[in-house]
C-alpha angles and dihedrals in degrees: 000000000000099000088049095060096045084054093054099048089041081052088045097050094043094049085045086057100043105244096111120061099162121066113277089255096059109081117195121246122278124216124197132193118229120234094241103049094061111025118086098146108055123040113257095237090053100060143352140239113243121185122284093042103288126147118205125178149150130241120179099303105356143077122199147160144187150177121273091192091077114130098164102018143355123203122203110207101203124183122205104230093175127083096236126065108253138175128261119190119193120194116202123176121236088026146061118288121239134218111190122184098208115192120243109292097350116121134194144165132255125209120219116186113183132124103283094340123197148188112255092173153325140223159163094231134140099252 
């Protein structure tokens, strides 16, 4: 009941407001982008398309995503899940490659600046 009534005064704030036309019940329709239509750089199996553009995916130890809307960078957050350090290498086209040794369960984030820069591949490799 709580929730309910947290919802009704949120609609009704909204609709004071103007930013809801259509009664609070009708949602408006969702459209999502399929994995395959948009992603050339990284192998299907190996990550997934969410909305807004992200890619997120996993490689040996790791699990990573990162933005395809980049013009000027893009930037890869990566997290260790494993125990040991191990190496990441990350291949982007129209800038420098990176190999990266990441110590168990540490993460981090790497910069690429480049004109319209994007991720050819990534893996858990020795570099």
């Amino acid at each position: 009941m709580r929730f309910m009534n947290k919802l009704t005064v949120a609609t009704a704030s909204a609709a004071a407001i103007g930013f809801i036309s259509a009664p609070a019940y009708a949602a408006a329709p969702v459209s999502t982008a399929t994995a395959n239509s948009t992603m050339t750089a990284v192998p299907a199996a190996a990550a997934t398309l969410q909305g807004g553009g992200v890619v997120r995916g996993k490689t040996g130890c790791f699990s990573y995503s990162y933005s395809e809307r980049g013009t000027h960078s893009v930037t890869v957050y990566y997290h260790n899940r494993c125990k040991h350090t191990k190496p990441i290498k990350i291949r982007v086209a129209r800038t420098k490659d990176a190999c990266l040794w990441v110590k168990g369960g540490d993460y981090g984030k790497r910069k690429f600046n480049g004109p319209n820069p994007y991720i050819q591949s990534i893996k858990s490799k020795f570099c």
